[in-house]
Backbone as a ProteinNet text record, in pm:
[ID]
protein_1_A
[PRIMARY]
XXXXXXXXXXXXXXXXXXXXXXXXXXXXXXXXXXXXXXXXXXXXXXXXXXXXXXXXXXXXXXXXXXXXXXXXXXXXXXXXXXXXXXXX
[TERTIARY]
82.2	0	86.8	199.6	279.7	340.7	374.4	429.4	338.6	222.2	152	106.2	204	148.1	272.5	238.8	354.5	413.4	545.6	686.7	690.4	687.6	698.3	582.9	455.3	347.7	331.1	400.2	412.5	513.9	617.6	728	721.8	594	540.4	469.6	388.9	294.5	334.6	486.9	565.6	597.2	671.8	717.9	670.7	515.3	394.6	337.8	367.9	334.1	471.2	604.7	681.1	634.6	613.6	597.8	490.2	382.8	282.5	286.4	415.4	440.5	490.1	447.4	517.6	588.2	609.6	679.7	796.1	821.9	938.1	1073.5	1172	1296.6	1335.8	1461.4	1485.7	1560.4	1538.6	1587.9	1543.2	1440.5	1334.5	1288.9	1260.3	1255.9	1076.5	985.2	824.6	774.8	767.7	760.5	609.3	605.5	418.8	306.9	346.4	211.1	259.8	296.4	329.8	217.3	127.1	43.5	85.2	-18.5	42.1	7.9	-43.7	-89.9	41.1	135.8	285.2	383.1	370.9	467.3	372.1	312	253.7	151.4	125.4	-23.3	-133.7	-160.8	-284.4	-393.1	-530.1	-621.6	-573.9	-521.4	-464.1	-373.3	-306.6	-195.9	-290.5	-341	-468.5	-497.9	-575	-636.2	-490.4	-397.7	-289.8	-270.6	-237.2	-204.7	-328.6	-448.6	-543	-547.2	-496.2	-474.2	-383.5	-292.9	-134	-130.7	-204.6	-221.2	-309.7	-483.3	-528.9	-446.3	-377.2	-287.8	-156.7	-85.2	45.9	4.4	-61.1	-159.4	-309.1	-314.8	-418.1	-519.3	-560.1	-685.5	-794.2	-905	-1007.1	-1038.6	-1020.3	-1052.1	-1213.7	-1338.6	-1425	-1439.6	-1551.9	-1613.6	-1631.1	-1662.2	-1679.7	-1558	-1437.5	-1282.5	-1209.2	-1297	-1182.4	-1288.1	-1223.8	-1239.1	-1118.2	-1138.2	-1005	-928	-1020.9	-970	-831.1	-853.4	-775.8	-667.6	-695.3	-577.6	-497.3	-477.1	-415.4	-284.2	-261.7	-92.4	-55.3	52.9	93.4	71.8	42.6	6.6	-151.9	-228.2	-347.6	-406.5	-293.5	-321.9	-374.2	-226.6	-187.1	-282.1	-344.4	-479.4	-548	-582.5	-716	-690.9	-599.6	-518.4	-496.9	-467.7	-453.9	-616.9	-709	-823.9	-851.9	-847.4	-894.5	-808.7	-708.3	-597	-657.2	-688.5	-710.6	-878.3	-958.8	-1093.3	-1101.4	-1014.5	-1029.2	-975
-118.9	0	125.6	111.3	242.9	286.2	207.7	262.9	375.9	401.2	497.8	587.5	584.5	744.5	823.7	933.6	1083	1018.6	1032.4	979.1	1133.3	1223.1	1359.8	1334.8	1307.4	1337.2	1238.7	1110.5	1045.6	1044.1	1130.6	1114.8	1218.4	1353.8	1434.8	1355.4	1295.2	1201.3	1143	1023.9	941.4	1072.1	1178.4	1290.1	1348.6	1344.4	1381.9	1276.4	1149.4	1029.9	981	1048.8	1037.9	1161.1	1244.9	1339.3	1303.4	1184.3	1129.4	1007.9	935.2	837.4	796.5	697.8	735.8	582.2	491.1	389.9	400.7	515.6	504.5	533.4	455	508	605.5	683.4	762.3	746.3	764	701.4	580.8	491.7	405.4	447.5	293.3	383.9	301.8	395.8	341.6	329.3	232.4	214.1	232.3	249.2	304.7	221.7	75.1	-43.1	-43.8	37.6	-42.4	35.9	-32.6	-14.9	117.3	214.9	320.2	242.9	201	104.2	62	-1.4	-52.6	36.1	158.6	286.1	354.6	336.7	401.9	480.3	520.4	598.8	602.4	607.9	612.8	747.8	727.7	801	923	998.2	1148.8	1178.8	1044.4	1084.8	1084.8	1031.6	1048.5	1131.2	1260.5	1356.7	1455	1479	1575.7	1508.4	1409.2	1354.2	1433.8	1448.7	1488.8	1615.1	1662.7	1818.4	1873.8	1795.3	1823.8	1813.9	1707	1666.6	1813.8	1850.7	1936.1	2091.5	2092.9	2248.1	2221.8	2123.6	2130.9	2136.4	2041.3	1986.4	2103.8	2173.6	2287.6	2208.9	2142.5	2044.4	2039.5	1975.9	1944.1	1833.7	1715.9	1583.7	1528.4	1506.7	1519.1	1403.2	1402	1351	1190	1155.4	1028.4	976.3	994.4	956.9	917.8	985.8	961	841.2	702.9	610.7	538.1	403.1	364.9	330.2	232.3	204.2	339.8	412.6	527.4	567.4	568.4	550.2	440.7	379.1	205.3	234.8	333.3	348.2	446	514.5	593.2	584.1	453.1	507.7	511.7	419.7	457.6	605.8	652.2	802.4	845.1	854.8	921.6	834.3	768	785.5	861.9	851.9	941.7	1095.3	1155.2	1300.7	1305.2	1222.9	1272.4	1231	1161.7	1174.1	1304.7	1363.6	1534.8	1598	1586.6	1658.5	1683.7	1566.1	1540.7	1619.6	1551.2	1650.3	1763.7	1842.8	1976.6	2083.2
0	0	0	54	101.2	-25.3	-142.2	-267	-350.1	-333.5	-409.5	-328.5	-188	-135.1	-123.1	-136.5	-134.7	-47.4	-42.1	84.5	186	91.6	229	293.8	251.7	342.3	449.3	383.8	502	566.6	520	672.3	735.6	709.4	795.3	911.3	855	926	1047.1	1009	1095.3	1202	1124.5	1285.4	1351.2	1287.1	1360.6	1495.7	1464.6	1563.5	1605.2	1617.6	1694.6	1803.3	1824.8	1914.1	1964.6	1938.6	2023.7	2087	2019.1	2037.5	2232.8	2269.4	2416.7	2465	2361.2	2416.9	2283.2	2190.4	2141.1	2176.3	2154.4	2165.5	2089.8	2107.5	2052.5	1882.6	1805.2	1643.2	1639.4	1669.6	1688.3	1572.5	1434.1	1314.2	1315.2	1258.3	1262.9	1118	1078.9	984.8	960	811.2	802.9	843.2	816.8	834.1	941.9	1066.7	1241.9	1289.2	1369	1425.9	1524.1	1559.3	1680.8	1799.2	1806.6	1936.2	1990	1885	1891.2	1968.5	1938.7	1948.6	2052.4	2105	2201.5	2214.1	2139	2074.4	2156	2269.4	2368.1	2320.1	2373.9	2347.2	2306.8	2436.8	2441.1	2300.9	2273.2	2215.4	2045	2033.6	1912.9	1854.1	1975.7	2002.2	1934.3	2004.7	1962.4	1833.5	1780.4	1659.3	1584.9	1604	1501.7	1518.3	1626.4	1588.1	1509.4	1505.7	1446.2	1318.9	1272.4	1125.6	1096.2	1136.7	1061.9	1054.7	1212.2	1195.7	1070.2	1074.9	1027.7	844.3	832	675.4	655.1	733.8	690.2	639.3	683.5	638.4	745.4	745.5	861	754.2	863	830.6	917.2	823.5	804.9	920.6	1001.4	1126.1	1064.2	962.8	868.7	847.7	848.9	821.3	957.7	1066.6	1180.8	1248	1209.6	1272.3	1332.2	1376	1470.5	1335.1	1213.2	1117.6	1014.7	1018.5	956.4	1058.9	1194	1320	1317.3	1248.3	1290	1207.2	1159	1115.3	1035.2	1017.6	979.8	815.5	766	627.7	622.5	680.9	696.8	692.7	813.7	812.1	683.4	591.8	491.7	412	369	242.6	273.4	410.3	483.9	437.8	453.7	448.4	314.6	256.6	112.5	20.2	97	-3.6	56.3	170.6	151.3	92.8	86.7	-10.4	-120.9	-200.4	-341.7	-352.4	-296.6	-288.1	-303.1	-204.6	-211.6	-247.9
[MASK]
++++++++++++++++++++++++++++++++++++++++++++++++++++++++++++++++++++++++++++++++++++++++

């Protein structure tokens, strides 16, 4: 899945869920299909992750997109973020 999405947007993404991340080491490398659950990702850390994405990406990701399914990894993210990309 990870070959047909933008590489910057997802290694925005990854440094976006290192700063939420709370069981990573430091240069701990997260690869896109790794679950955040893996890396530490708790509720709270979600919540800032979805703020970070709509401030940093100037986007608002639509109430219908944010399920657990689209949370489950850093490339997941990135379809989610880039079908509003592309939409709008």
């Amino acid at each position: 899945m990870t070959h047909d999405l933008d590489e910057k947007l997802l290694q925005r993404i990854i440094d976006m869920i290192r700063k939420c991340a709370r069981l990573l080491d430091p240069g701990e490398e997260v690869l896109p299909e790794r679950p955040l659950r893996e890396v530490g990702v708790d509720s709270f850390g979600l919540v800032d992750l979805l703020v970070m994405l709509e401030d940093e990406l100037d986007i608002v990701l639509p109430d219908d997109l944010l399920t657990p399914e689209m949370f489950e990894s850093a490339a997941t993210i990135a379809v989610a973020v880039t079908s509003v990309l592309t939409a709008g």
